[in-house]
PyMOL CGO cylinders between C-alpha atoms (Angstrom):
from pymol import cmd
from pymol.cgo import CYLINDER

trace = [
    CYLINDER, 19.90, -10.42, 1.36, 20.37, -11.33, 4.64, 0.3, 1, 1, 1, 1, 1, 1,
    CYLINDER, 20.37, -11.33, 4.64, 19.26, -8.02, 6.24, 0.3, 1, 1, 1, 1, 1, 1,
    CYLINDER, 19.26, -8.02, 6.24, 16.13, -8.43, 4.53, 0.3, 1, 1, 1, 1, 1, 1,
    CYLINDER, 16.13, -8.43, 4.53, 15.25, -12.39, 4.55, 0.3, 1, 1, 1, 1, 1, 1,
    CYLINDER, 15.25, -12.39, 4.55, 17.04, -14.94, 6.42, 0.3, 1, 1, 1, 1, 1, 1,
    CYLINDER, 17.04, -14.94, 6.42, 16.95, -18.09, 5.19, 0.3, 1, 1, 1, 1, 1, 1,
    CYLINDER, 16.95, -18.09, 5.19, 17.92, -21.00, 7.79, 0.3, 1, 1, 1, 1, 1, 1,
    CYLINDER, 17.92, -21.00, 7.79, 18.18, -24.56, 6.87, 0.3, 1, 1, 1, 1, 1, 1,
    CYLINDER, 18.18, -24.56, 6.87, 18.16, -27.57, 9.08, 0.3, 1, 1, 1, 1, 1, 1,
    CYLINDER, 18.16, -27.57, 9.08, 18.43, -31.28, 9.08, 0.3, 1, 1, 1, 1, 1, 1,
    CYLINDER, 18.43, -31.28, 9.08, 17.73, -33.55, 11.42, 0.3, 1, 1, 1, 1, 1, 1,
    CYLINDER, 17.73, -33.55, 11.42, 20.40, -36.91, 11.18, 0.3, 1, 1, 1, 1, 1, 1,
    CYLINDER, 20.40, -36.91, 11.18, 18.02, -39.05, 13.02, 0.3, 1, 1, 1, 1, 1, 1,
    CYLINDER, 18.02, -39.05, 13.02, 14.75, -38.75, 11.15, 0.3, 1, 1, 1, 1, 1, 1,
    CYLINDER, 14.75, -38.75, 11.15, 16.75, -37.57, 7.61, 0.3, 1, 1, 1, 1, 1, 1,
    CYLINDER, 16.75, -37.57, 7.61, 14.53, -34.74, 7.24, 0.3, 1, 1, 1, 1, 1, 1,
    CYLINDER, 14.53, -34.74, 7.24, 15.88, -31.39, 5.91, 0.3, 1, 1, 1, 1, 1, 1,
    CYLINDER, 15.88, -31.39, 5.91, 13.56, -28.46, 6.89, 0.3, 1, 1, 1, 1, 1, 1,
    CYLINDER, 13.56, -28.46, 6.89, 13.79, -25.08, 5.25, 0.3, 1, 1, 1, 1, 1, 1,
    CYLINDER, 13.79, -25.08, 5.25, 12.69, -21.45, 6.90, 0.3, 1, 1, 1, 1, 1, 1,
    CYLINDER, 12.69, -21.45, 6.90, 12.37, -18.12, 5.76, 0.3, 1, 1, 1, 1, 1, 1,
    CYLINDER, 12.37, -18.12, 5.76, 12.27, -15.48, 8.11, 0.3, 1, 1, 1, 1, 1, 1,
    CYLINDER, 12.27, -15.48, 8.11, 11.93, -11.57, 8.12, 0.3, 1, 1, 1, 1, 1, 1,
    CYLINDER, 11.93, -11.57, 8.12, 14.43, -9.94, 10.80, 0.3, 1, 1, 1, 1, 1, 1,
    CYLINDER, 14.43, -9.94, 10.80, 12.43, -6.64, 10.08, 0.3, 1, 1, 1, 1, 1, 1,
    CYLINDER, 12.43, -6.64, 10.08, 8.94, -8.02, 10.56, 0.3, 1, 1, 1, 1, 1, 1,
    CYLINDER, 8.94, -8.02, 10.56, 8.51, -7.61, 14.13, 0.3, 1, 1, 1, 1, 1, 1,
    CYLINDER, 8.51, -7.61, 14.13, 9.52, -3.22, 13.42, 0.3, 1, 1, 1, 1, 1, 1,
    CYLINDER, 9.52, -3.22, 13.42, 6.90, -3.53, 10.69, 0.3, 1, 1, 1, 1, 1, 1,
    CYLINDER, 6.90, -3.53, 10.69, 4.20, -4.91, 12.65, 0.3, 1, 1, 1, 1, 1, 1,
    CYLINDER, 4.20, -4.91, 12.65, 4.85, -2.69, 15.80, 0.3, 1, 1, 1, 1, 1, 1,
    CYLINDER, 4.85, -2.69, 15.80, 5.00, 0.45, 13.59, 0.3, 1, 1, 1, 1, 1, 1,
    CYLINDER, 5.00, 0.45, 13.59, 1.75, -0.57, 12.35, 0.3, 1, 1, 1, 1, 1, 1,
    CYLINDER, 1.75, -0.57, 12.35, 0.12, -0.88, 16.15, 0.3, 1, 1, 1, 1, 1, 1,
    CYLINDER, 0.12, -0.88, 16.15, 1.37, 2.67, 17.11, 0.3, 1, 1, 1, 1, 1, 1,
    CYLINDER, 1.37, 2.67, 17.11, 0.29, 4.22, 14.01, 0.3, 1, 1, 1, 1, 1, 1,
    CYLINDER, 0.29, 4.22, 14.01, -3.40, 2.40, 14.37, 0.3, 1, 1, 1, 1, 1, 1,
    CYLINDER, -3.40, 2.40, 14.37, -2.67, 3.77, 18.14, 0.3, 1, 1, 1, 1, 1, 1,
    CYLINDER, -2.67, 3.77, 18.14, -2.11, 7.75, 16.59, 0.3, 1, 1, 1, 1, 1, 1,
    CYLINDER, -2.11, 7.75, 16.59, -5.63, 8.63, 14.68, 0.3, 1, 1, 1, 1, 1, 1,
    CYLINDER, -5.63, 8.63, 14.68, -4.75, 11.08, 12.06, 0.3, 1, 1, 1, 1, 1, 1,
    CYLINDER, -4.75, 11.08, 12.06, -0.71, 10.25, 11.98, 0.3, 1, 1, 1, 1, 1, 1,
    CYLINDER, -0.71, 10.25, 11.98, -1.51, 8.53, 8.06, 0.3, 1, 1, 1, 1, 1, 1,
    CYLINDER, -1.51, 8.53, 8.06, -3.57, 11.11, 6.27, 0.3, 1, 1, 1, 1, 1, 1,
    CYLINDER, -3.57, 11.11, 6.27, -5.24, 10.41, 2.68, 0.3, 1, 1, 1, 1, 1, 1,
    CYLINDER, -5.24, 10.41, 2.68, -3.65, 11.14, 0.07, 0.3, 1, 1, 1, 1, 1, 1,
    CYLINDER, -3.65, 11.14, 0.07, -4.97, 14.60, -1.71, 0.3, 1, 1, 1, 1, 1, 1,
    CYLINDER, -4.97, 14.60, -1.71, -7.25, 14.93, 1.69, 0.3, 1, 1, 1, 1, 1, 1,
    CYLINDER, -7.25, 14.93, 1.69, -6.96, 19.06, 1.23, 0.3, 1, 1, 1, 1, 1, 1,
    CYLINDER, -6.96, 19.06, 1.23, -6.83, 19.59, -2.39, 0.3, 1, 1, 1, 1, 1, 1,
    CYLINDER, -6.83, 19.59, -2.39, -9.88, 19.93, -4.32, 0.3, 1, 1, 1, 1, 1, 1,
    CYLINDER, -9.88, 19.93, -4.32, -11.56, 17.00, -4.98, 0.3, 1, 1, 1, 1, 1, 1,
    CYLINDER, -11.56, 17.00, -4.98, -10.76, 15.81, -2.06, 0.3, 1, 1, 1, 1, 1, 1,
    CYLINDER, -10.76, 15.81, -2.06, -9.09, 12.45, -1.03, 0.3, 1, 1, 1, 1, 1, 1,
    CYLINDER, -9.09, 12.45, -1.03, -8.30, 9.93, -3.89, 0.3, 1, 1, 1, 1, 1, 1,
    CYLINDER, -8.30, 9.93, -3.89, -6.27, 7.66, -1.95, 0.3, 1, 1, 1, 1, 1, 1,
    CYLINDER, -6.27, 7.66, -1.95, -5.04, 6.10, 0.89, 0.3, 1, 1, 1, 1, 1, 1,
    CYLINDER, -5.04, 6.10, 0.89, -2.55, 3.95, 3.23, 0.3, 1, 1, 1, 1, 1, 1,
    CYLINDER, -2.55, 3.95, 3.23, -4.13, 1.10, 4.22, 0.3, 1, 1, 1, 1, 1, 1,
    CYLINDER, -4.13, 1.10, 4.22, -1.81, -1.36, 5.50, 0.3, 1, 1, 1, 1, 1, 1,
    CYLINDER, -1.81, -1.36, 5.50, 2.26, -2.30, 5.66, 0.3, 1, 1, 1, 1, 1, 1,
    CYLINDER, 2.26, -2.30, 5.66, 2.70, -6.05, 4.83, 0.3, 1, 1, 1, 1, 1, 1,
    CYLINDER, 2.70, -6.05, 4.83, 5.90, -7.57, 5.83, 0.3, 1, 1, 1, 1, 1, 1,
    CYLINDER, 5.90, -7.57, 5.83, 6.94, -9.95, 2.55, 0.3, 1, 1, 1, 1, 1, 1,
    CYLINDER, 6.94, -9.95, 2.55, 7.18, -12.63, 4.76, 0.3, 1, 1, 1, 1, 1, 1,
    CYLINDER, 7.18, -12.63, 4.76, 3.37, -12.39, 5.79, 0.3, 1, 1, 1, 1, 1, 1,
    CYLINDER, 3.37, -12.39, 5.79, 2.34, -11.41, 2.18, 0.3, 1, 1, 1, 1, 1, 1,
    CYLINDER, 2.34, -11.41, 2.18, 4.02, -14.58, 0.88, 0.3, 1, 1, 1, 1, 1, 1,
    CYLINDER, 4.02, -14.58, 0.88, 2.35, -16.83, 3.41, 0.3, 1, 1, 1, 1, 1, 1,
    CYLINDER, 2.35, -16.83, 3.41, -0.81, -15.00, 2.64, 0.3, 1, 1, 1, 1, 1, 1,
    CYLINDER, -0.81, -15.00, 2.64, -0.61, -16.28, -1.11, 0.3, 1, 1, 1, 1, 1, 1,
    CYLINDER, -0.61, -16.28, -1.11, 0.44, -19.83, 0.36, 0.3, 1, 1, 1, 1, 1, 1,
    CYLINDER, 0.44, -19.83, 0.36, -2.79, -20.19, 2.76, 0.3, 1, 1, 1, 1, 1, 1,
    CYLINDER, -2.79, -20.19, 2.76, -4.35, -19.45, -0.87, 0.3, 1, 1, 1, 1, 1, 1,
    CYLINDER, -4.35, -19.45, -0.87, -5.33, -15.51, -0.90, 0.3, 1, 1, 1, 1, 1, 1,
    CYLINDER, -5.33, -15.51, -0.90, -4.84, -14.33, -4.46, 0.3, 1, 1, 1, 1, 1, 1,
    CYLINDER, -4.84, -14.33, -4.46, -2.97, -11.39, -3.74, 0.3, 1, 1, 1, 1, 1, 1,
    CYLINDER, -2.97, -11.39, -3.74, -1.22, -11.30, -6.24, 0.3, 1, 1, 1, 1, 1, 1,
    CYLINDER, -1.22, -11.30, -6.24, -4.02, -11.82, -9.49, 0.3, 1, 1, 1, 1, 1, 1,
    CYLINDER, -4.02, -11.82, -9.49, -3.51, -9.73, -12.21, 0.3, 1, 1, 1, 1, 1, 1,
    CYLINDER, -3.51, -9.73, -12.21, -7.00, -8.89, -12.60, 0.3, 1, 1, 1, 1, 1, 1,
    CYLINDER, -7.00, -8.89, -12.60, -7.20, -5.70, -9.98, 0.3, 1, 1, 1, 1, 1, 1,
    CYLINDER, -7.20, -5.70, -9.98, -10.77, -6.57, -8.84, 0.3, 1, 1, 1, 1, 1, 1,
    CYLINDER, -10.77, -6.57, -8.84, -9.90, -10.04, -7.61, 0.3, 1, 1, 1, 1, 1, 1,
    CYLINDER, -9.90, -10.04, -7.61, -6.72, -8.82, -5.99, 0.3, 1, 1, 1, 1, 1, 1,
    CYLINDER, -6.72, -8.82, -5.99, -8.63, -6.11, -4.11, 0.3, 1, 1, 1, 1, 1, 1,
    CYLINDER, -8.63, -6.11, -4.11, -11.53, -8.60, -2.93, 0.3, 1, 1, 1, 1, 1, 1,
    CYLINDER, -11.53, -8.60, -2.93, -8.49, -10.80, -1.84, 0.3, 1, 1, 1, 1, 1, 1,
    CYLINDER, -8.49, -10.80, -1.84, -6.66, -8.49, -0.25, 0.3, 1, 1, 1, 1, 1, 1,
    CYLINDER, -6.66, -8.49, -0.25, -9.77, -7.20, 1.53, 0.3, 1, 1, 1, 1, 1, 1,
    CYLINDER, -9.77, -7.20, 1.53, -10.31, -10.63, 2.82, 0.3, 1, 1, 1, 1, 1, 1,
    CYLINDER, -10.31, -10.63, 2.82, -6.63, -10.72, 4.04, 0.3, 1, 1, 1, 1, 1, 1,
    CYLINDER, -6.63, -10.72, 4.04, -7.17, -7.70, 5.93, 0.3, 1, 1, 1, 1, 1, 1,
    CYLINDER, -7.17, -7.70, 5.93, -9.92, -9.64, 7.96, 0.3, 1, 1, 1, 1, 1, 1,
    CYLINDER, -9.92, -9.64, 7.96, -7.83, -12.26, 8.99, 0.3, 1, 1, 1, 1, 1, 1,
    CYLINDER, -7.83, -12.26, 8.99, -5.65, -11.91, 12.28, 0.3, 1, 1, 1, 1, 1, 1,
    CYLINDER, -5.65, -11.91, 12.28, -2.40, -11.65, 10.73, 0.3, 1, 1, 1, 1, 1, 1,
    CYLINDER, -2.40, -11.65, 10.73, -4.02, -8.99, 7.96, 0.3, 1, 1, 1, 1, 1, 1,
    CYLINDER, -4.02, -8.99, 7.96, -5.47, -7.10, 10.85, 0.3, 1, 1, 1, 1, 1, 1,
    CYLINDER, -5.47, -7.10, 10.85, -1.66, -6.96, 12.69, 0.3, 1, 1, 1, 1, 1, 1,
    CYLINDER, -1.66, -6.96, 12.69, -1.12, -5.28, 8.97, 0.3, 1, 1, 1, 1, 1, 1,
    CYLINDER, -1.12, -5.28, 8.97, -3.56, -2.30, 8.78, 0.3, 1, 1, 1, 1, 1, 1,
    CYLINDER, -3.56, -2.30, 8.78, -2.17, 1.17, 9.54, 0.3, 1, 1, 1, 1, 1, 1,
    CYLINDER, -2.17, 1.17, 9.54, -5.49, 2.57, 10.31, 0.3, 1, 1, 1, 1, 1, 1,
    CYLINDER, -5.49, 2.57, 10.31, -8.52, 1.21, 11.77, 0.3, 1, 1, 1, 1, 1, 1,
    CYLINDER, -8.52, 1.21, 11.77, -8.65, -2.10, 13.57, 0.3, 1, 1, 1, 1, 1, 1,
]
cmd.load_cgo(trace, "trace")
């Protein structure tokens, strides 16, 4: 797990406060991958862009789990089970700085 999330724990004798943080080692690769793909128009195509019908879907943004959970903590319902609310949520996200670091396309 540690590869994935790092966990470090500290306590301070003096004060006799015991701090917890949870880190991402891979966040900073996420977040720069996301730059130089926003960087490189047309690198992330839709998905069924040159079939017929045309495009029915798309990659919008790579979230580091570490982001996403602080994202539900500063009180974005990401995670709601009704799809509509999790979309409007996650739309709002996206307009933040840190969801903006996120998107793949755009800026």
């Amino acid at each position: 797990m540690d590869e994935v999330l790092k966990s470090d724990i500290h306590y301070q004798e003096h004060t006799g406060v015991l701090t917890h943080k949870l880190t991402q080692p891979t966040e900073r690769l996420i977040l720069d991958r996301n730059a130089d793909l926003r960087r490189s128009p047309g690198a992330i195509r839709d998905l069924g862009q040159n079939e017929e019908g045309g495009a029915w879907g798309r990659m919008v943004a790579s979230i580091p789990f570490i982001i996403f959970e602080q994202a539900k903590r500063d009180g974005f319902d990401l995670a709601c089970k009704d799809q509509e609310i999790a979309g409007r949520e996650m739309n709002r996200f996206l307009q933040t700085p840190a969801g903006r670091a996120c998107m793949v396309q755009g800026d």
